[in-house]
N, C-alpha and C positions, 0 to 999 in steps of 0.2 A: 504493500500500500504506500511506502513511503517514496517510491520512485511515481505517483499520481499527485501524493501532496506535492513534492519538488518540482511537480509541470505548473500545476494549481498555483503554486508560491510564484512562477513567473506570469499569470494570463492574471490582467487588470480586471478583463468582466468579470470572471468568473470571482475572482476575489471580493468584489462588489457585491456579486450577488447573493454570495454566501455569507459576507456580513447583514444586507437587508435580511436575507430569510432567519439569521440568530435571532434578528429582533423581535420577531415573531413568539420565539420561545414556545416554539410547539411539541408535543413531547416525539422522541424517537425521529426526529424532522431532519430530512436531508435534502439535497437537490443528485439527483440520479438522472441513469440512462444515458442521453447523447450528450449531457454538460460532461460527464465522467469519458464516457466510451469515445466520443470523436475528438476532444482532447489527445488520446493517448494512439488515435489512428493519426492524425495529422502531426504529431510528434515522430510519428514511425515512417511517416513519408515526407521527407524534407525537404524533396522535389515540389512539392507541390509550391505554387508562387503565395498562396493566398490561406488562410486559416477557415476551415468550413465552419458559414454560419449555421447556427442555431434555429432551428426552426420554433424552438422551443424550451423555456426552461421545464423541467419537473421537477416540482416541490410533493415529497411524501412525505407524510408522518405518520404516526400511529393513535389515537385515540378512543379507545371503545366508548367513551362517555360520551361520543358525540354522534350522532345520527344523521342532522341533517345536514343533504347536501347544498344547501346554500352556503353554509359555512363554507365552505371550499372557497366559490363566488366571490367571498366578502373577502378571503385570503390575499386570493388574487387578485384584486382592486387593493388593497393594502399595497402588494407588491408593484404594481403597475404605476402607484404610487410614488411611489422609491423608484421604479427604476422605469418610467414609461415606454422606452424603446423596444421591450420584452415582451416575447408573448409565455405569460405564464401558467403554467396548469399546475393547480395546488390538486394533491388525492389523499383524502383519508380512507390509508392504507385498511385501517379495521370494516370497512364497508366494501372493501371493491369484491371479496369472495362472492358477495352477490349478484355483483355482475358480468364476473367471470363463472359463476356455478361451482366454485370450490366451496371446500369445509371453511368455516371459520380461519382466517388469519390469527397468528397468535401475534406477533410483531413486525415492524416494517421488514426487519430480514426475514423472516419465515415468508410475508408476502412475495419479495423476491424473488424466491424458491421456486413461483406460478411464473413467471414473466417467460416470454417464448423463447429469447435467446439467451445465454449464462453472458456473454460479455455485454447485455445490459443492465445486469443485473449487480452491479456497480453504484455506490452512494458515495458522498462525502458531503461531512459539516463542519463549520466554523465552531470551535467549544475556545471558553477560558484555559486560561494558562497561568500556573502559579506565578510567571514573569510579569501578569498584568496584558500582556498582548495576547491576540488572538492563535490560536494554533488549529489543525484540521486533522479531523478524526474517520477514517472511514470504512465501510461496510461492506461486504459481496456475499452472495450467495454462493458462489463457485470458484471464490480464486478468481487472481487475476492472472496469472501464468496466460491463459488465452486468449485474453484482450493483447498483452504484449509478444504475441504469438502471433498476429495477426491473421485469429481465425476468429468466426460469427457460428458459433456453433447454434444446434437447436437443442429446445428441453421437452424432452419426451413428456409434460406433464401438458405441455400444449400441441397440439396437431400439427402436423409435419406442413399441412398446405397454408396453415395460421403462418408458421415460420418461411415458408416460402414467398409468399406472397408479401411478406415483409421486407423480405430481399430484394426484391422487384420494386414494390412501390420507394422502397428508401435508397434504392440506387448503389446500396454499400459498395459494391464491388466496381461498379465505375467510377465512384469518386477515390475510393481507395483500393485501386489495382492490386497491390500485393495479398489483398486477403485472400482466404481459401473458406471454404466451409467441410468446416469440421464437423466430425461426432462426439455427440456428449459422450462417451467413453472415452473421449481422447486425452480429459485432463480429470477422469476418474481415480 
């Protein structure tokens, strides 16, 4: 994880953004997926001239106390707030089982576990530090070995044409040629 913080410690947004979403102070709360995962593909292809925008931040947390989904809404107007150039998607992690049809999530990493591919499956937050400054703490379902492998593997827990079809609409492999797609037995 700490070769993700040391990319993180150099990208101005991403530092930004991960100080707004502390201010938050939501519990288990990270920003995941493509703030984490195209970070560490665009660091692995050097060639590239330009740094892949973001289509989107993801802010997840976890809260079982909380039910409705407007809250999310009100999150991200907070965020948009802070940082208006962003398109941001806040999810509390403890309700999405229902709209993926899984059992109950027990925390934001346990929800990870569902996500289609392991190399998105990738979080990182801004936490206190006994120095007074901020430091950054972060999370995977799978290891990162694959993300810095530069494979897009799939998780057997979601459907092979879910993960394919993600490949396709997100372009991975055109924007970032060197990847491969892997099997989730490959970093078992």
């Amino acid at each position: 994880m700490q070769r993700i913080i040391t990319l993180i410690e150099k990208d101005q947004l991403r530092q930004e953004a991960l100080h707004c979403v502390s201010l938050l102070a939501l519990p288990q709360c990270y920003l995941a997926a493509g703030f984490v995962r195209n970070l560490v593909w665009d660091h692995l292809h050097p060639e590239k001239p330009i740094t892949t925008p973001l289509n989107d931040l993801d802010v997840i947390y976890f809260d079982p106390t909380e039910s409705d989904p407007s809250r999310d809404i009100a999150l991200e107007q907070q965020l948009s707030d802070m940082m208006p150039n962003q398109n941001w998607q806040v999810r509390n992690q403890a309700r999405m089982h229902g709209y993926n049809g899984d059992r109950p999530y027990l925390s934001t990493l346990d929800a990870m576990r569902f996500w289609p591919e392991k190399e998105t499956a990738i979080a990182i937050r801004k936490v206190p530090t006994t120095a007074g400054r901020g430091g950054y703490q972060g999370i995977s379902a799978f290891g990162v070995d694959s993300l810095f492998d530069l494979k897009i593997t799939h998780n057997p827990r979601r459907s092979r044409a879910l993960f394919e079809q993600r490949i396709q609409a997100k372009q991975w492999v055109v924007h970032w040629p060197k990847l491969t797609i892997g099997s989730f037995s490959d970093a078992l």
